[in-house]
C-alpha positions as CSV (number, residue, x, y, z in Angstrom):
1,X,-29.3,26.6,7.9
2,X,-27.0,24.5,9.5
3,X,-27.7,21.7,7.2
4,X,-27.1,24.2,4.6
5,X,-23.2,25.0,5.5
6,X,-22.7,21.4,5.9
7,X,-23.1,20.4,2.6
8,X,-21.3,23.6,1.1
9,X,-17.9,22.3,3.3
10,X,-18.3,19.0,2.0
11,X,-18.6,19.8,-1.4
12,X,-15.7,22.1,-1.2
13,X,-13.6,19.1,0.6
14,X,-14.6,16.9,-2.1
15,X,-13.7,19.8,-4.4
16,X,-10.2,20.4,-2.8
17,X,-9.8,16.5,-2.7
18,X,-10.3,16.2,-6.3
19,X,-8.1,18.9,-7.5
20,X,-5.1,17.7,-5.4
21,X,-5.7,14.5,-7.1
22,X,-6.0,16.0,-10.4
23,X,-2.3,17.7,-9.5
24,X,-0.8,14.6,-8.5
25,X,-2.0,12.7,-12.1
26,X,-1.0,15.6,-14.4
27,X,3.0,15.2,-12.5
28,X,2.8,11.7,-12.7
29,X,1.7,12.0,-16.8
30,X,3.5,14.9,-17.3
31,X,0.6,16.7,-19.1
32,X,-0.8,20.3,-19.1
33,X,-2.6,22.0,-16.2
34,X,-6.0,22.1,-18.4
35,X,-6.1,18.6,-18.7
36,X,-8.8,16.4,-16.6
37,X,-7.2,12.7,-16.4
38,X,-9.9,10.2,-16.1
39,X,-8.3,6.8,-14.3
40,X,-10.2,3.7,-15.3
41,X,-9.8,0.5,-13.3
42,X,-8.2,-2.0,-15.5
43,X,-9.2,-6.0,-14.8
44,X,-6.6,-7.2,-16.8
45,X,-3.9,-5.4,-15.4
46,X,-5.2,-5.8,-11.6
47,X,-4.8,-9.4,-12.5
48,X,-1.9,-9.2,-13.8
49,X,-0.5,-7.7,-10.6
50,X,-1.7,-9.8,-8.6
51,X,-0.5,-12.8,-10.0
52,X,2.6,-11.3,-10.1
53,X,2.6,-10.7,-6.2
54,X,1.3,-14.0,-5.6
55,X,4.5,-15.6,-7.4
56,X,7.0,-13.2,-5.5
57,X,5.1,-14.4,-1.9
58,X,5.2,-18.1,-3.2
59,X,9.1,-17.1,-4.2
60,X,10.0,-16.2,-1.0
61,X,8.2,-18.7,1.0
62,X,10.1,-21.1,-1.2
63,X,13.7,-19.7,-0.1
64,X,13.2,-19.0,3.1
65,X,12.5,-23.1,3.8
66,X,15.5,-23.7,1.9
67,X,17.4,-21.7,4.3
68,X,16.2,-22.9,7.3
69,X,16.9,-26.5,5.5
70,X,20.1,-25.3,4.8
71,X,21.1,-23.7,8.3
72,X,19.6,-27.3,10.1
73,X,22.1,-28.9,8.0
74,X,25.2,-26.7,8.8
75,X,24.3,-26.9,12.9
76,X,23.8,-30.5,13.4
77,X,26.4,-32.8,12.2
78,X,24.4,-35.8,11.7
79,X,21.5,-34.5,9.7
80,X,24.5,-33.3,7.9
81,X,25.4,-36.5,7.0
82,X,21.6,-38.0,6.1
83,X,21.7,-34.7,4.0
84,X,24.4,-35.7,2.0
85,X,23.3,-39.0,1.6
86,X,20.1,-37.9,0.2
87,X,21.7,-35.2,-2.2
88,X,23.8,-38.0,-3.6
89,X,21.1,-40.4,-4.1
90,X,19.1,-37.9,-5.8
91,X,22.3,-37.1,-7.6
92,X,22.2,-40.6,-9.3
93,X,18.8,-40.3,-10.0
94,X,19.3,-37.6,-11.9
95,X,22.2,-39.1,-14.0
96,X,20.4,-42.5,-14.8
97,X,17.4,-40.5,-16.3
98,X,18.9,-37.9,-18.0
99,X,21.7,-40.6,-19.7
């Protein structure tokens, strides 16, 4: 028996689980209350996501080392300096291959 009312409460969780999610689809699509919304997985645009959060992490990896570079540079005078140095140098670089 006890077995029984066990599997009736989880059914009904599952049941209550699966309605509130059934809610929550039909606001987000904006669609009738009669309407069961199937979600599918999508491969493509999982991917897609992913790459795209993978570029915004390498992003922000990237300009947070260039302010660290950046604050080193305005603290200590004489990496200042060598900075500069550099920057021109690449400067020239720069000038000779493009003309």
């Amino acid at each position: 028996m006890k077995k029984f009312k066990q599997g009736i409460v989880s059914e009904v969780k599952k049941q209550k689980a699966e309605n509130e999610k059934q809610k929550n689809l039909q606001e987000k699509y904006h669609v009738k209350k009669d309407v069961l919304i199937v979600e599918k997985s999508n491969m493509a645009k999982f991917t897609v996501n992913l790459l795209g959060t993978i570029v915004r992490l390498v992003c922000t990896i990237i300009i947070l080392t260039l302010a660290v570079i950046g604050l080193t540079v305005l603290i200590y005078p004489d990496i200042r300096s060598e900075f500069l140095i550099v920057v021109q140098d690449i400067y020239s670089s720069l000038k000779m291959m493009i003309g």
